[in-house]
matplotlib code that plots the C-alpha trace (Angstrom):
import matplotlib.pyplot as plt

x = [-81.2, -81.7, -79.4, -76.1, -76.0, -72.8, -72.7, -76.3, -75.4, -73.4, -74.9, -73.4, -71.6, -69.0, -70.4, -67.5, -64.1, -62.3, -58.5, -56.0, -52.8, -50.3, -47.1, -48.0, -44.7, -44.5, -42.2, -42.8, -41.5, -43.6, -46.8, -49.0, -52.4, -54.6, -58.6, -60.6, -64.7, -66.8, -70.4, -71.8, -75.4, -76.3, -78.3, -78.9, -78.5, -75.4, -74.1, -75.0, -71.6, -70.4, -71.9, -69.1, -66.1, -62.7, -60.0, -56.3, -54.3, -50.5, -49.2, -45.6, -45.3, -47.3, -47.4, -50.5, -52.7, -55.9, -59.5, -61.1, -63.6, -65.5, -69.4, -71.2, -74.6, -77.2, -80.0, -83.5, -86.0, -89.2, -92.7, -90.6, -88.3, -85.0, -84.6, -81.3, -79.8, -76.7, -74.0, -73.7, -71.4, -72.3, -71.7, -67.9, -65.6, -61.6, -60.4, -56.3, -55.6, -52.1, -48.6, -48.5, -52.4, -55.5, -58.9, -60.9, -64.6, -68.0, -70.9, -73.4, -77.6, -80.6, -78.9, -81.0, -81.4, -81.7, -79.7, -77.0, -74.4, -71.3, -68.5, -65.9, -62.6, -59.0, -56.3, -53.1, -50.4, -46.8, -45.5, -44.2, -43.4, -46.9, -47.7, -51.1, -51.4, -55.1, -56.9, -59.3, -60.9, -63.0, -65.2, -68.0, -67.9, -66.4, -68.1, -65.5, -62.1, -60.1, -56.7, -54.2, -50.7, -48.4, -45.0, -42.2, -39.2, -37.3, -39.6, -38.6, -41.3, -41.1, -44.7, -45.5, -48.9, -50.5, -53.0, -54.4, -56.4, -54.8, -55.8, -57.9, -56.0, -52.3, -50.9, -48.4, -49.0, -46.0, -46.7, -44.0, -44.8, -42.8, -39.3, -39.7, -41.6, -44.5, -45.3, -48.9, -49.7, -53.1, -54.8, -58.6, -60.6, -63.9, -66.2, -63.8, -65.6, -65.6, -62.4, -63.9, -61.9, -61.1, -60.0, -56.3, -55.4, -53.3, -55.0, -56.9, -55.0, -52.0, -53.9, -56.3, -56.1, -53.9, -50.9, -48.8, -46.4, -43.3, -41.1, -37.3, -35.5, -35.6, -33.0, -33.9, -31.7, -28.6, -28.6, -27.3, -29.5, -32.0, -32.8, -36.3, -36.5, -33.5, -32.3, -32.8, -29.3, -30.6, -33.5, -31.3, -28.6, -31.5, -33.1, -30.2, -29.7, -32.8, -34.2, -37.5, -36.0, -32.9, -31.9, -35.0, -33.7, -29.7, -32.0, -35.7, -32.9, -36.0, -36.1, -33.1, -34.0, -37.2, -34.8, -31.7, -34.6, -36.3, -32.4, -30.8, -28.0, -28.7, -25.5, -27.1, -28.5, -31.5, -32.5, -32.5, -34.0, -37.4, -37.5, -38.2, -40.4, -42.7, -42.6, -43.8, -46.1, -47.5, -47.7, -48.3, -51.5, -51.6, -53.8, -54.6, -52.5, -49.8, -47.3, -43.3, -42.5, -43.3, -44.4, -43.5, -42.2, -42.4, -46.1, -46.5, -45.1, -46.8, -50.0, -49.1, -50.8, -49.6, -49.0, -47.0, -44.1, -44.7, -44.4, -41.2, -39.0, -39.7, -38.9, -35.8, -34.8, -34.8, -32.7, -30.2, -30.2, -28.7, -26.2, -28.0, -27.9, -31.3, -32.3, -35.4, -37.2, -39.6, -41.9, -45.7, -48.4, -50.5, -53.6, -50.9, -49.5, -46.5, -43.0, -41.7, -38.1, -37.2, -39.0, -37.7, -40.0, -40.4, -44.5, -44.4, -43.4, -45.9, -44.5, -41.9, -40.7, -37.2, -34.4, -31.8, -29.2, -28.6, -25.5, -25.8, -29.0, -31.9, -34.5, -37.6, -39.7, -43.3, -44.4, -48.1, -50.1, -50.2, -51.1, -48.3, -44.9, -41.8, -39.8, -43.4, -44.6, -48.2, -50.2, -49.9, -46.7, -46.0, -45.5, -42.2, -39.4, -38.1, -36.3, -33.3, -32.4, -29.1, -25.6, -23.6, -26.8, -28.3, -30.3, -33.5, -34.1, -36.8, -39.6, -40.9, -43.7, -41.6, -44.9, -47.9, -51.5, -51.9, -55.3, -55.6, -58.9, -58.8, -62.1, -62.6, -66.6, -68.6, -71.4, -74.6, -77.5, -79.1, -76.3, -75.8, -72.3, -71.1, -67.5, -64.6, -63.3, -60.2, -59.2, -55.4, -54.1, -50.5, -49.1, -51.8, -54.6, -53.7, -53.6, -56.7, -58.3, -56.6, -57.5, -61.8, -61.3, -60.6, -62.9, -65.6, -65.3, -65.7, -69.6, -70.0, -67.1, -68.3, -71.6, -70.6, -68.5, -70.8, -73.9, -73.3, -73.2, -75.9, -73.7, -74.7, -72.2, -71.7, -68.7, -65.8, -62.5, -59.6, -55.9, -52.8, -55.2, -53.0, -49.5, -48.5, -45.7, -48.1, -50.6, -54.1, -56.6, -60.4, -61.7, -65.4, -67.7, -70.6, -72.8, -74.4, -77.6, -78.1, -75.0, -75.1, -78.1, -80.4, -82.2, -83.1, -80.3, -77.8, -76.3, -74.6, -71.7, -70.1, -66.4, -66.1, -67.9, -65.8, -64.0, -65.6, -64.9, -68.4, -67.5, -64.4, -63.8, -61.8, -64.7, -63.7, -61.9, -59.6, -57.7, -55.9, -54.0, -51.9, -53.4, -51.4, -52.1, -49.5, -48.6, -48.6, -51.6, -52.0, -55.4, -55.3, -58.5, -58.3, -61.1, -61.7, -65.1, -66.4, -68.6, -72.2, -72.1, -73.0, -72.1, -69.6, -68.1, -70.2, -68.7, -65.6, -63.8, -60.3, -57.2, -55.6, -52.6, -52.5, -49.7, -49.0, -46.2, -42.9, -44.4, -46.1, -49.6, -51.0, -53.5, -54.0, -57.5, -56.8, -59.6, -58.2, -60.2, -58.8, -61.2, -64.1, -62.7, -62.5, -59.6, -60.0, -57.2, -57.3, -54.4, -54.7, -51.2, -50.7, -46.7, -46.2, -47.8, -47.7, -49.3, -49.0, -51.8, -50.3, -50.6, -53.8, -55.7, -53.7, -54.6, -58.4, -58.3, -56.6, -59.4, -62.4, -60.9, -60.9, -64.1, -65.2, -63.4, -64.6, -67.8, -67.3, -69.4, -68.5, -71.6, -72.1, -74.5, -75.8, -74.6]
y = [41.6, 38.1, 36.9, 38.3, 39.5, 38.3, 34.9, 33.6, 30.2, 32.4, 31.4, 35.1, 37.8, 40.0, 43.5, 45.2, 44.3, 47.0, 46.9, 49.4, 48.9, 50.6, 51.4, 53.9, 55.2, 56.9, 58.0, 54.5, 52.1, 51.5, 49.7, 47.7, 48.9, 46.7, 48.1, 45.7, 46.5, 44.2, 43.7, 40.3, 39.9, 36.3, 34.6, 31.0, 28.8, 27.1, 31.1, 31.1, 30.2, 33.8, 34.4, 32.4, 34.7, 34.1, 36.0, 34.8, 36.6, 36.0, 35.5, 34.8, 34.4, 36.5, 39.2, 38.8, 40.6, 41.9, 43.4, 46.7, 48.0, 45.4, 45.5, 43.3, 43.6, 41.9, 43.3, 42.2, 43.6, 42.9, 44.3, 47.3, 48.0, 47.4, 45.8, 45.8, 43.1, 44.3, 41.2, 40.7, 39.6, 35.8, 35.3, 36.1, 33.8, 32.9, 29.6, 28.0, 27.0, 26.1, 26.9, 30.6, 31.2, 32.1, 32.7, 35.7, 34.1, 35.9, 35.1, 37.3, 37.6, 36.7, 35.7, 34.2, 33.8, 37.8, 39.1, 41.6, 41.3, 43.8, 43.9, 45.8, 45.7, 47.2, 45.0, 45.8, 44.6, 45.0, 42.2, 44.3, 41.4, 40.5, 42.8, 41.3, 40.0, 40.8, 38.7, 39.8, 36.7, 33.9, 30.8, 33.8, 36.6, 39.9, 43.1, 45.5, 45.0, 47.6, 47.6, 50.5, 49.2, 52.3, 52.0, 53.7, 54.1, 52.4, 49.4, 47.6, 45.3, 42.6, 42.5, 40.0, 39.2, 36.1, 33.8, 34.9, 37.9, 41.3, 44.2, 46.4, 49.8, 49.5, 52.8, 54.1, 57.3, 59.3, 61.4, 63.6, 62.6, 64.4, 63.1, 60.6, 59.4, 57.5, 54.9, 54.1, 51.4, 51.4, 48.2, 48.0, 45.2, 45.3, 42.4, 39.2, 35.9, 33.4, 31.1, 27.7, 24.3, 22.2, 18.0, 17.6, 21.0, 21.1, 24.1, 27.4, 29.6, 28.6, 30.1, 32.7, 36.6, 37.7, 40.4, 39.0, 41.4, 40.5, 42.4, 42.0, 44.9, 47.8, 50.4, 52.9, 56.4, 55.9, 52.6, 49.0, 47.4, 45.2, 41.9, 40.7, 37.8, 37.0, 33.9, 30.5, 29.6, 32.2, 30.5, 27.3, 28.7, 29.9, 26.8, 24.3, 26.2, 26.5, 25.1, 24.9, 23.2, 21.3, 21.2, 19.2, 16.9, 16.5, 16.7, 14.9, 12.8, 11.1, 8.8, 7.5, 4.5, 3.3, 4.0, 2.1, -1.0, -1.2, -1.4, -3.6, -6.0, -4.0, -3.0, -2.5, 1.7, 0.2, -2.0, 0.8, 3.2, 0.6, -0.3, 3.0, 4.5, 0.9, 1.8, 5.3, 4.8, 2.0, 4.4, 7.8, 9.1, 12.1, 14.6, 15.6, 19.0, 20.2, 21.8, 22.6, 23.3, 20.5, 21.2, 19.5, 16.1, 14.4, 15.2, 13.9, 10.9, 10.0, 11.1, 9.3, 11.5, 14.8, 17.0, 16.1, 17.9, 16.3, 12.9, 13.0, 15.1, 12.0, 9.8, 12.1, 12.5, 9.1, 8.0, 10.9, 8.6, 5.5, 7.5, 7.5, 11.1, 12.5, 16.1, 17.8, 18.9, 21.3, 21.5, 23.0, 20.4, 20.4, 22.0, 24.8, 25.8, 25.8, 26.9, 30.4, 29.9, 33.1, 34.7, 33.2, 33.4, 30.6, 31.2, 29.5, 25.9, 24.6, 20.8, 18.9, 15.4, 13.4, 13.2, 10.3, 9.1, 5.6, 4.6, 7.2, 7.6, 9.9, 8.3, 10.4, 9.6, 10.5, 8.8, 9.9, 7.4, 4.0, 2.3, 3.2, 1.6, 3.4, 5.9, 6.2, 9.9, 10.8, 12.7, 15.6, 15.8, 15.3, 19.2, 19.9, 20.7, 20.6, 22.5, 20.1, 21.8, 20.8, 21.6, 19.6, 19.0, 22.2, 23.1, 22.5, 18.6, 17.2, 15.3, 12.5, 9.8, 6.6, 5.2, 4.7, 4.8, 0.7, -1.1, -4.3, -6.1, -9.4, -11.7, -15.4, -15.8, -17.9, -16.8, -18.4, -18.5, -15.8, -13.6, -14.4, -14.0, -16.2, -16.7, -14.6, -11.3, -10.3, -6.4, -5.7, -2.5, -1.0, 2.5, 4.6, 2.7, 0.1, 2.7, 3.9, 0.4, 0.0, 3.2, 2.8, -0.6, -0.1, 2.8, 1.1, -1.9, -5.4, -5.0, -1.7, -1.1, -4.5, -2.8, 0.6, -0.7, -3.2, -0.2, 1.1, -2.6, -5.1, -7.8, -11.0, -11.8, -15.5, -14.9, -12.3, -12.4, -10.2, -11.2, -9.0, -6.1, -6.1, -6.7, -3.1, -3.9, -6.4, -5.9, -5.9, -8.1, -8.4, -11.2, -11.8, -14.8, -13.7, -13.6, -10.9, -11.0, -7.5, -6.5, -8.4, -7.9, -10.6, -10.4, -13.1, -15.4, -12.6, -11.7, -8.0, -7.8, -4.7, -6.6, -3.6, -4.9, -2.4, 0.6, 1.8, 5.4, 6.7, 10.6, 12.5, 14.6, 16.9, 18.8, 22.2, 22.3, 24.9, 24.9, 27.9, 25.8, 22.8, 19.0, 17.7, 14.4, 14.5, 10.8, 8.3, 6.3, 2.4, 1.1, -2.5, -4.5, -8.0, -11.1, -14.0, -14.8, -18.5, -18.1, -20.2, -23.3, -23.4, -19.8, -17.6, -14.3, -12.1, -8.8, -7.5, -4.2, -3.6, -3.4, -0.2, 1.9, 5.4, 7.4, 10.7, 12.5, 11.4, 8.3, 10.9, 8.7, 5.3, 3.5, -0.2, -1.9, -6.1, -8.4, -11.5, -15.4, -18.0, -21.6, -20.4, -18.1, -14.6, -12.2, -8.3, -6.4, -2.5, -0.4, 3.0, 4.5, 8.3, 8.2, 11.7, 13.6, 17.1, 18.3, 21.9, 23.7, 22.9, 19.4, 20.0, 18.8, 16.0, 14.2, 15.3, 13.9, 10.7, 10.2, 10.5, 7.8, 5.8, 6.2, 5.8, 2.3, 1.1, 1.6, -0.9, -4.2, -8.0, -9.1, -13.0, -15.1, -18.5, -21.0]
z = [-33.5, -33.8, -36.2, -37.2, -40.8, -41.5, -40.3, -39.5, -38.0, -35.1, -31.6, -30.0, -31.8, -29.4, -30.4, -29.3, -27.4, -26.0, -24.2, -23.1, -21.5, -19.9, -17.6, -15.2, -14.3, -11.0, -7.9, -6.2, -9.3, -12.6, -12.4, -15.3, -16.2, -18.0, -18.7, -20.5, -21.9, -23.6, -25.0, -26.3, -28.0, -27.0, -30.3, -29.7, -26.6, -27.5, -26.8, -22.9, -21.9, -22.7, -19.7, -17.5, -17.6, -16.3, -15.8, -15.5, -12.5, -12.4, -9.0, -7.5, -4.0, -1.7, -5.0, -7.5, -9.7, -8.8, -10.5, -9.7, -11.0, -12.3, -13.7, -15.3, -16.3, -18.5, -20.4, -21.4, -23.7, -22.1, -23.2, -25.4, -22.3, -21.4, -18.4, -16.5, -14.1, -12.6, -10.9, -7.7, -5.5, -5.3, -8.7, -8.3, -7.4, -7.6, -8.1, -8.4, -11.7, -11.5, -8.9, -10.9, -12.2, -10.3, -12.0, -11.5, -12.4, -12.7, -13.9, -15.5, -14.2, -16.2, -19.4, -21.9, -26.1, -27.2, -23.9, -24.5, -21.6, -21.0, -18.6, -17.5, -15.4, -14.4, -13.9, -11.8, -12.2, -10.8, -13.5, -16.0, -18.1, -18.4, -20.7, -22.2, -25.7, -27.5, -29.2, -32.3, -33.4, -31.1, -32.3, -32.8, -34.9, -33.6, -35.0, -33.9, -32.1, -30.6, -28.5, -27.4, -26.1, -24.5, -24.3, -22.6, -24.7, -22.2, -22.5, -25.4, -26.2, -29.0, -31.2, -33.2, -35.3, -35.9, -37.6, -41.2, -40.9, -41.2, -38.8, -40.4, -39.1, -37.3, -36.3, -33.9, -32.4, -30.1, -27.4, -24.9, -21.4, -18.4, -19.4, -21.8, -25.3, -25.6, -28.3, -28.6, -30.6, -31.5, -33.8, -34.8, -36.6, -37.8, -38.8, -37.7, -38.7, -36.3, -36.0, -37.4, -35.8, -38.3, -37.4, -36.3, -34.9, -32.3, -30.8, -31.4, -30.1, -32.6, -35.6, -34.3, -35.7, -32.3, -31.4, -29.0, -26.7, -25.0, -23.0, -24.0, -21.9, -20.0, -20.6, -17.7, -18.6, -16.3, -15.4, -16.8, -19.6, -17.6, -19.6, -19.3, -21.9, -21.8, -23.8, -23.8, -22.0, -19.3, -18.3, -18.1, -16.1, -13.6, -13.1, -12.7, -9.9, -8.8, -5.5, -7.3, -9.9, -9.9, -6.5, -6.2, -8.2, -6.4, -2.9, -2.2, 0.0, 1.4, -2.0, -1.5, 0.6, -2.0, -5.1, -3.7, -2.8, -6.4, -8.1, -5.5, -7.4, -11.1, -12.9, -16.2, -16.1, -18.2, -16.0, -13.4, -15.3, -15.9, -12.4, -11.3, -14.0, -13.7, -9.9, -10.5, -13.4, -11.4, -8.3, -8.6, -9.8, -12.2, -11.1, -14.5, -14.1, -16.8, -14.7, -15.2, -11.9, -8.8, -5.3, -2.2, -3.5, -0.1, -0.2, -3.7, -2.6, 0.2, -1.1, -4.4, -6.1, -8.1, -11.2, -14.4, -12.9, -9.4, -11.0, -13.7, -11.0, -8.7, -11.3, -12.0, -8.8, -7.9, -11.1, -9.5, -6.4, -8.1, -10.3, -13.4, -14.4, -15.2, -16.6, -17.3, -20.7, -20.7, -23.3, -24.8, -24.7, -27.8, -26.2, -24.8, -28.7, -30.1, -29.5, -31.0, -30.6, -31.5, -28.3, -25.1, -22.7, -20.2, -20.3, -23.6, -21.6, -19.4, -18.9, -17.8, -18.7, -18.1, -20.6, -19.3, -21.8, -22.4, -24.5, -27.2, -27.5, -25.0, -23.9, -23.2, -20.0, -18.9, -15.7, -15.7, -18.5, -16.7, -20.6, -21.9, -22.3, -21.3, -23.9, -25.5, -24.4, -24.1, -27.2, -25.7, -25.5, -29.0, -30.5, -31.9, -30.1, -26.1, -24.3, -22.6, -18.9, -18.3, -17.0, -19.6, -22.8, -22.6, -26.0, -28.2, -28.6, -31.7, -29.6, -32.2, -31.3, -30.8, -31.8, -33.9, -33.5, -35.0, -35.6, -37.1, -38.1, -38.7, -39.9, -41.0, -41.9, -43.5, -45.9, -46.7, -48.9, -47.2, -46.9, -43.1, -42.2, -39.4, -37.8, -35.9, -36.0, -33.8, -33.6, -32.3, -31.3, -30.8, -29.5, -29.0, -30.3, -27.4, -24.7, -25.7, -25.4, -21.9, -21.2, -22.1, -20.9, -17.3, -16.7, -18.0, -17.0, -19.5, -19.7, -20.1, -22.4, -24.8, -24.6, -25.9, -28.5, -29.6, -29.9, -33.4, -35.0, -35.9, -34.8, -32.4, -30.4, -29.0, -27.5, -26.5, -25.2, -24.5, -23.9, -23.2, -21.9, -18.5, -20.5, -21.3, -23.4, -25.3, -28.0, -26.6, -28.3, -28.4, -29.8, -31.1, -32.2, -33.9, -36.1, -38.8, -40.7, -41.8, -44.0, -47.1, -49.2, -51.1, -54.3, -56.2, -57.0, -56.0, -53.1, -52.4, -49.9, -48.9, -47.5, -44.5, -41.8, -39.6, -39.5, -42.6, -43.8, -45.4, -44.1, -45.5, -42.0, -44.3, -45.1, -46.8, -50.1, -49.0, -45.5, -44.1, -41.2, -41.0, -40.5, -36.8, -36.7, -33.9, -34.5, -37.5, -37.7, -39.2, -40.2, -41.2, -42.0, -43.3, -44.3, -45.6, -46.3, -47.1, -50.3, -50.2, -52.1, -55.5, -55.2, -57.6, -57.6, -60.4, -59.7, -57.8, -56.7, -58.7, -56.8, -56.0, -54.2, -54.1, -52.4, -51.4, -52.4, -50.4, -48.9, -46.8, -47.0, -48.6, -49.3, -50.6, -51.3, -52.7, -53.1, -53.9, -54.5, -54.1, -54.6, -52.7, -50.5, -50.6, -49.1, -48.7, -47.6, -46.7, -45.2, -44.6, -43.5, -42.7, -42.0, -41.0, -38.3, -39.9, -43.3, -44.4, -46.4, -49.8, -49.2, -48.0, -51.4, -51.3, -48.2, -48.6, -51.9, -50.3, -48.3, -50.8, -53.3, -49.5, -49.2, -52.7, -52.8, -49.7, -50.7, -53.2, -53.4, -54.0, -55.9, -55.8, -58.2, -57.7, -60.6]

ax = plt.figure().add_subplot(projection="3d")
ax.plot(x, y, z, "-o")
ax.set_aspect("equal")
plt.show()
């Protein structure tokens, strides 16, 4: 084979994915059994990177997971014969991924376009509540997907489906074992297409065709009802009492001296709240690691370098330390999927940011972005609801973007004869259009960063200047002289200006008519471009684009194109505004509708004729 039938543009297919789980119940204690077989047919390059597995171990304390049984072979067809290259042990390795998470990785031999490769393992594990979920559908096509789950009746497990493709067989089959019943749940798919990402998703594994298993309780014959999931109130009773958790928080004594310092002679709990998060923003370095759960804070700190937990318990701890009360909120990053509140399981929360309370209203901290003002929480963070950890506040809190995602365009030029545009153009940014300036800005450097920004554009530029790009709680500027001689166009007597000399939509990036998942734009986003352009003398306007405002249902979006004269000058104004971060299918149409008329308008040309 060297294409796959059904879907030709596929760069690998997964011929077959087999799994099989279950408790292997014995004299010693019950144990999790986990056997896993799979076969890939590589078809283009872009479909090496099957080759790189991982698997995820769970490990608490000195107690972890392991692999037996692994193979993993590739095979070739070379002059009529298959040739096979079996893995050896220097392409295994293990690597950390986070305080609960280790890696099994392998790699597979003498992969290339037209390999098949296939692999098999057992995992063991004595984590019962890590019963493993199985997946059907991957950014390839799957031709046939398999999974048996066997359960002990005394192992209540909650199941639940997701994404939008049905299995193609479910069935439950019950066997007697020695002296109990057997449920085994067996699910097959055949022929899954490949899960396509679409713009503004939060992340795949949200929305892919997937069974999900979680285990609720354990009602052993005899004994008390032993809670596994628990409830939400559980898991916060736990951890406010935790010393990995909130005892690190009333302890870390060794703060005390550098938290009393940076408040000396404040009164005023805001003021002592911004002198500490400035002080660790300013700091501590993020390590780039989503974590819930810190390590050794004295280590962090003198180190000044940590994870996402590392950093907000500091600042928490040290906010505990000058008597401004300070409580955690865990939460599910965007790349990390959303919340199902109806299944309390702590694995669903994978970060941790401060909650402090300031008159009546909670302000949310997250130490780790160094371009971003305080209260203002980083993209990631911003994916529904958080989970407040607290002895007096404890429940579900709505996490909302304090802030937009603002551009504004401003131009003043002056047009002549030849359709040479000369003058200024000054670009301001606010929220997270700002910190991503800072943020491009100060890895790159002045030079390099003018120099990237400058390389899609046919613009000479004289002179540039930035102001405020140090001020975090100012808007950043960037401020250009120029001159451009290739964007209007001459003929004759008549000269064709297209008004968007920047941040011009010509693609709608809502490309599909029909979508099956939401549109996350995680935060609300403001694009305002405005000039006024100097007409040549002797010069008048022949032709120019009709007003228009078009907005969505709700005030959810808007759009307003003006062209305006005025004497000789000319004034365009054109402000995109998407006010809501989430869009659900039906509205779908809408908003990809929305952005063709953009498109279409600002398309649009001022035509100009000499008298």
């Amino acid at each position: 084979m060297t294409t796959y039938a059904e879907d030709t543009s596929a760069a690998a297919v997964i011929l077959a994915d087999y799994g099989s789980a279950y408790i292997d119940i014995n004299t010693g204690g019950a144990s999790l059994v986990y056997e896993r077989h799979r076969r890939i047919k590589i078809l283009k390059k872009e479909g090496l990177h099957w080759a790189d597995v991982a698997v995820a171990l769970y490990q608490s304390g000195s107690n972890e997971e392991h692999l037996s049984r692994l193979k993993a072979t590739t095979y070739n067809l070379e002059n009529g014969k298959i040739v096979e290259t079996e893995i050896e042990k220097s392409g295994m390795f293990k690597e950390k991924r986070s305080r609960n998470i280790n890696l099994q990785k392998f790699t597979l031999p003498n992969v290339k376009v037209g390999s098949v490769i296939e692999y098999s393992y057992t995992l063991n594990s004595d984590f019962l509540a890590s019963f493993p979920n199985w997946q059907f559908q991957y950014s390839v096509p799957v031709r046939w997907s398999e999974y048996w789950a066997a359960l002990p009746d005394f192992f209540v497990f909650e199941k639940y489906m997701q994404g939008y493709l049905a299995p193609s067989l479910y069935e439950v089959k019950n066997t007697s074992k020695d002296n109990y019943q057997e449920a085994r749940h067996h699910w097959v798919s055949k022929n899954v297409p490949a899960f396509k990402e679409e713009p503004f998703m939060t992340c795949e594994d949200d929305y892919v065709s997937k069974v999900n298993m979680a285990l609720s309780h354990v009602t052993f014959p005899g004994q008390m009802v032993q809670e596994i999931m628990g409830s939400w109130k559980g898991l916060n009773d736990k951890l406010v009492d935790s010393d990995d958790f909130g005892k690190v928080i009333s302890g870390s004594g060794f703060l005390k001296t550098k938290a009393k310092e940076l408040t000396a002679g404040m009164t005023d709990p805001t003021q002592k709240v911004t002198a500490i998060f400035n002080y660790v923003q300013q700091t501590l370095e993020w390590d780039g690691t989503a974590d819930k759960y810190p390590d050794n804070l004295k280590k962090v700190f003198d180190d000044k370098k940590g994870t996402a937990a590392d950093i907000n318990f500091v600042v928490a701890a040290m906010l505990e330390k000058v008597d401004v009360p300070a409580d955690m909120v865990l939460l599910s990053t965007r790349d990390h999927g959303f919340i199902r509140q109806q299944y309390p399981m702590s694995e669903q929360l994978n970060y941790a940011i401060v909650s402090v309370i300031l008159g009546d209203k909670a302000l949310l901290l997250d130490a780790t972005e160094k371009y971003l003002p305080m209260g203002i929480l980083p993209e990631r963070c911003l994916n529904g609801d958080g989970l407040v950890i607290s002895k007096t506040r404890h429940g579900w809190m709505e996490i909302k973007p304090k802030a937009k995602s603002r551009t504004s365009i401003n131009s003043e030029l002056v047009i002549n004869a030849e359709g040479e545009l000369k003058g200024k153009m000054s670009f301001s940014y606010d929220g997270y259009a700002a910190q991503k300036l800072r943020k491009d800005y100060f890895k790159k450097g002045e030079t390099d960063y003018l120099k990237e920004f400058l390389s899609d554009k046919t613009w000479e530029v004289e002179k540039s200047e930035f102001q405020n790009i140090k001020e975090i709680d100012k808007a950043p500027k960037q401020l250009h002289e120029l001159v451009i001689r290739e964007h209007a166009t001459t003929a004759g007597d008549v000269i064709y200006l297209n008004p968007m000399l920047s941040e011009q939509l010509t693609d709608n990036i809502f490309k599909t008519e029909k979508r099956e998942y939401p549109v996350d734009f995680g935060k609300p986003v403001e694009q305002t471009y405005m000039a006024r352009f100097t007409l040549p003398e002797n010069y008048v306007v022949d032709e120019m684009p009709k007003p228009k405002v078009v907005t969505l249902p709700n005030n959810a979006a808007k759009y307003t194109y003006n062209v305006t004269q005025v004497g000789n000058v000319v004034s365009v104004v054109s402000m995109l505004q998407i006010n809501k971060s989430l869009f659900v299918q039906e509205e779908y149409p809408h908003l990809r509708e929305l952005y063709n008329l953009v498109i279409a308008k600002q398309a649009e040309q001022i035509v100009l004729k000499k008298k």
